[in-house]
C-alpha positions in Angstrom: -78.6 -102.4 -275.6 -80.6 -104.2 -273.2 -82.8 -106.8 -273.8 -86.8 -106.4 -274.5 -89.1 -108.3 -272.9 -92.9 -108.1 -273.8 -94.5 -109.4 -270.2 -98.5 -110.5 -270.8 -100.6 -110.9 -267.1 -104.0 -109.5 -266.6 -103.1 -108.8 -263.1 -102.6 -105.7 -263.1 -101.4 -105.0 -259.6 -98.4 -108.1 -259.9 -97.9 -107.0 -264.2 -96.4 -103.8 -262.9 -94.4 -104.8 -259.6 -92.7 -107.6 -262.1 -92.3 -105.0 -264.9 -90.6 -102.6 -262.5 -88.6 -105.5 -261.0 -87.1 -106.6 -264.8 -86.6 -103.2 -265.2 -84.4 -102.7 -262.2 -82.6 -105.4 -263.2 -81.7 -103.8 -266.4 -84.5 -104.9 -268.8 -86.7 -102.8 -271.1 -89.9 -104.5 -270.5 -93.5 -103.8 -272.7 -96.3 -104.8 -270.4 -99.7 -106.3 -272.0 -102.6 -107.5 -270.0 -104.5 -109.5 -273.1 -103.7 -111.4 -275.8 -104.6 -108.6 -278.3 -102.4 -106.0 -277.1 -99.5 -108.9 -277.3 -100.0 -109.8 -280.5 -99.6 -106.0 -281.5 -96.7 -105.7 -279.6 -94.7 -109.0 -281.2 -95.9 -106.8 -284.2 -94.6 -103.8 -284.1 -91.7 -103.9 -281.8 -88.5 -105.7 -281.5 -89.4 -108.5 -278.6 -86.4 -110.5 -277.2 -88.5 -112.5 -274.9 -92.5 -113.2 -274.1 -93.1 -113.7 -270.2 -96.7 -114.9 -270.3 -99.7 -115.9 -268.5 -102.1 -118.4 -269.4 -105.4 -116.7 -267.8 -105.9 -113.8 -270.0 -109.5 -112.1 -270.3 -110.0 -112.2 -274.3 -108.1 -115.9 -275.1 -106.6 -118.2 -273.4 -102.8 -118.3 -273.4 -102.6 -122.0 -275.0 -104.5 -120.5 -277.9 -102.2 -117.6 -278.1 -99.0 -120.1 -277.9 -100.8 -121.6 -281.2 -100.8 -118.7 -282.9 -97.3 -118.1 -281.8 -96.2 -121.2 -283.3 -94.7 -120.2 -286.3 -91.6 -118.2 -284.5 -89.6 -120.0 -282.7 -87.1 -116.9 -282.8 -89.2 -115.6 -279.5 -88.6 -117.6 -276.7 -91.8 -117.6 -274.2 -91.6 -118.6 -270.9 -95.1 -119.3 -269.4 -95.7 -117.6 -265.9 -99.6 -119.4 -264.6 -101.1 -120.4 -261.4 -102.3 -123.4 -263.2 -100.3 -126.0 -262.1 -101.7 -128.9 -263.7 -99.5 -131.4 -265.9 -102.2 -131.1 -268.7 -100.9 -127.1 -268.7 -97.1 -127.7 -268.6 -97.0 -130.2 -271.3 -99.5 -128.5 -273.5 -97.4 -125.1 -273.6 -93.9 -126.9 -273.9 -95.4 -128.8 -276.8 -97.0 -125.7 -278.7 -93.3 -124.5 -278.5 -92.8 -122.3 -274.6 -89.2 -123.0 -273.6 -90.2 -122.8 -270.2 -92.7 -122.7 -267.1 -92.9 -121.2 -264.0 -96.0 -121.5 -261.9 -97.1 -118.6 -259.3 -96.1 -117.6 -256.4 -92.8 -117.5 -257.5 -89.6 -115.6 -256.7 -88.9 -112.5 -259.6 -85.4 -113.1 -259.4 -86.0 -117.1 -260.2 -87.8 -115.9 -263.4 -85.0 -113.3 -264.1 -82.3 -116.2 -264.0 -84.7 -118.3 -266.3 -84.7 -115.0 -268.6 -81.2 -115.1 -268.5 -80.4 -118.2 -269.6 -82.8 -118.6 -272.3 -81.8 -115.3 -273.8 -78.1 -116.4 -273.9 -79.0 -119.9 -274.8 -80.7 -118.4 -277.4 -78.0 -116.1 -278.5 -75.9 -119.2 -279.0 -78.1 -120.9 -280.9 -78.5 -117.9 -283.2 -74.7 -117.6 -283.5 -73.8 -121.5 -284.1 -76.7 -123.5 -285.1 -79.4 -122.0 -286.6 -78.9 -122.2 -290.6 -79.3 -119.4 -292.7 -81.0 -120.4 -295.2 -83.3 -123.3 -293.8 -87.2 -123.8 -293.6 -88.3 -124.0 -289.5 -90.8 -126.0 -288.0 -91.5 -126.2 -284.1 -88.5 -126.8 -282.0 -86.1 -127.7 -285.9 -84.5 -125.3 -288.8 -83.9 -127.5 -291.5 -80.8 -126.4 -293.5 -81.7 -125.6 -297.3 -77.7 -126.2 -297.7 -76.3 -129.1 -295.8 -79.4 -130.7 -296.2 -79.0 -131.3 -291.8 -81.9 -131.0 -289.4 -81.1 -128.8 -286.6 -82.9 -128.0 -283.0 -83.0 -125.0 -281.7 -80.7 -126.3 -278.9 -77.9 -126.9 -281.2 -78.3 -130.7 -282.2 -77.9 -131.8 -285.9 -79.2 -134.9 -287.4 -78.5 -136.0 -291.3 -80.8 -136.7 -293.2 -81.4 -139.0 -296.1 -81.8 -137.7 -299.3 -85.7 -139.3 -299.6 -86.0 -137.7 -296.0 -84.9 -134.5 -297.0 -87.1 -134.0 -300.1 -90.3 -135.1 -298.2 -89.5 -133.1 -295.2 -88.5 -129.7 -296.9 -91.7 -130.3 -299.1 -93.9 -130.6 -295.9 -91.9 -128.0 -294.1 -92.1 -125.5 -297.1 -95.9 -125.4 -296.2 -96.5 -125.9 -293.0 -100.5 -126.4 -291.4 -101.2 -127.8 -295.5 -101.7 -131.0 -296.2 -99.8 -132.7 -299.0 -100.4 -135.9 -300.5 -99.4 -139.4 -300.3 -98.6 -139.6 -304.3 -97.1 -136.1 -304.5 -94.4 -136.8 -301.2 -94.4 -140.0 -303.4 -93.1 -137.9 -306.7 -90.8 -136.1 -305.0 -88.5 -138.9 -303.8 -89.2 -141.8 -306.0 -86.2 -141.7 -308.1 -84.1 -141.2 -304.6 -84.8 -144.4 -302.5 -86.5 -146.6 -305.9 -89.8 -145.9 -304.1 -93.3 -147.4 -306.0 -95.7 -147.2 -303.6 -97.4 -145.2 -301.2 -96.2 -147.1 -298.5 -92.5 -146.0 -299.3 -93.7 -142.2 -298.1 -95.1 -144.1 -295.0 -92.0 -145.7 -294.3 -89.8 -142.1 -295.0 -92.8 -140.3 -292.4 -91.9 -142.9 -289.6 -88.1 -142.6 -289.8 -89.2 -138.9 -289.9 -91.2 -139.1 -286.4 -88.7 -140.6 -284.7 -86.4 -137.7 -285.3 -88.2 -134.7 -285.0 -91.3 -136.0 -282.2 -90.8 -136.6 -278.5 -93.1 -139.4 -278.9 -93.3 -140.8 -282.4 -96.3 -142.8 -281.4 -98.6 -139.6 -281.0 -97.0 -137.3 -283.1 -97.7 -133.6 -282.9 -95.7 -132.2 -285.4 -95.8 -134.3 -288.4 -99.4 -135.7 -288.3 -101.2 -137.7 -290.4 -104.3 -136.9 -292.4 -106.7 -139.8 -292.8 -107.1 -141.1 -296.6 -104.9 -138.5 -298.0 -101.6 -137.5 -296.6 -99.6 -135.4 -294.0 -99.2 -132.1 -292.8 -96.7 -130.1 -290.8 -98.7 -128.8 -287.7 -96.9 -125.4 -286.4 
């Protein structure tokens, strides 16, 4: 069955050529021109892949990336004129896999779709835990008690590491305390202070952030706790 792709572009005119193009090439592709329409689409259809661009007329397509946060199972690969570094790193951090900026060639961007979609397959196959709690670009595995990527890579974990993280995980965008991560791993690492959770969060960051200096995914709230950010 071929693949679906849901392609967002309030260009009208170039939303249609591209549609037609994937098509040709043997994709079934739903075409949206706003953000509304896509989110009604990831909805109530079956979506492979999100082809989207960032200028849309009712929200902008970082915001819509946000709200997409919490799926990781739908690749997205950003098409924009925006060019600008700010714009790339922004949309690869809120979780798109990749970006292409305009004028580009369609069948560049069909190669792109093709490799994600496989890689994606792969990772589906191999890697991705069945039972496991997911958080931006990581599953972590309720049964080994692993942390995997989405690109395959598996890192142990620690058993205080493990019961902090599946706690945070288990309720992502919610901020839990310093003394209840505290009571969930104190009898696993002898931990008696506060500053033990501190010490788990760092070794944390540096797994699962690209910078653990400026984290983005494990954040801290001031004078209470942390929160998973999705």
């Amino acid at each position: 069955m071929a693949k679906h792709l849901l392609l967002t572009d309030d260009d009208y005119q170039f939303g249609v050529a591209l549609q037609a193009y994937l098509e040709a090439v043997g994709y079934r592709v739903t075409y949206c021109q706003n953000a509304a329409e896509t989110l009604k689409a990831i909805e109530k259809r079956n979506i492979d892949l999100l082809i989207l661009d960032l200028t849309l007329p009712d929200e902008d397509g970082i915001c819509l990336l946000r709200k997409l946060g919490y799926d990781k199972k739908l690749p997205v690969i950003i098409i924009s004129g925006r060019a600008e570094v700010n714009d790339r790193v922004t949309s690869l951090e809120l979780g798109a896999d990749d970006y292409l900026v305009k004028p580009f060639s369609p069948r560049e961007l069909s190669l792109r779709i093709a490799h994600r979609l496989a890689l994606t397959q792969s990772v589906s196959k191999q890697n991705v835990p069945v039972k496991s709690l997911q958080f931006g670009s990581w599953y972590l595995n309720i049964d080994s008690h692993d942390l995997v990527h989405k690109d395959g890579q598996s890192l142990p974990l620690t058993p205080s590491e493990y019961s902090v993280l599946k706690l945070l995980a288990a309720n992502p965008n919610k901020v839990i305390s310093r003394q209840k991560l505290l009571d969930s791993c104190m009898r696993l690492e002898s931990a008696e202070s506060e500053r033990a959770v501190d010490i788990i969060i760092s070794r944390l960051r540096k797994k699962v952030e690209s910078n653990s200096r400026a984290p983005k995914v494990l954040v801290t709230v001031r004078n209470f706790g942390y929160k998973i950010v999705c």
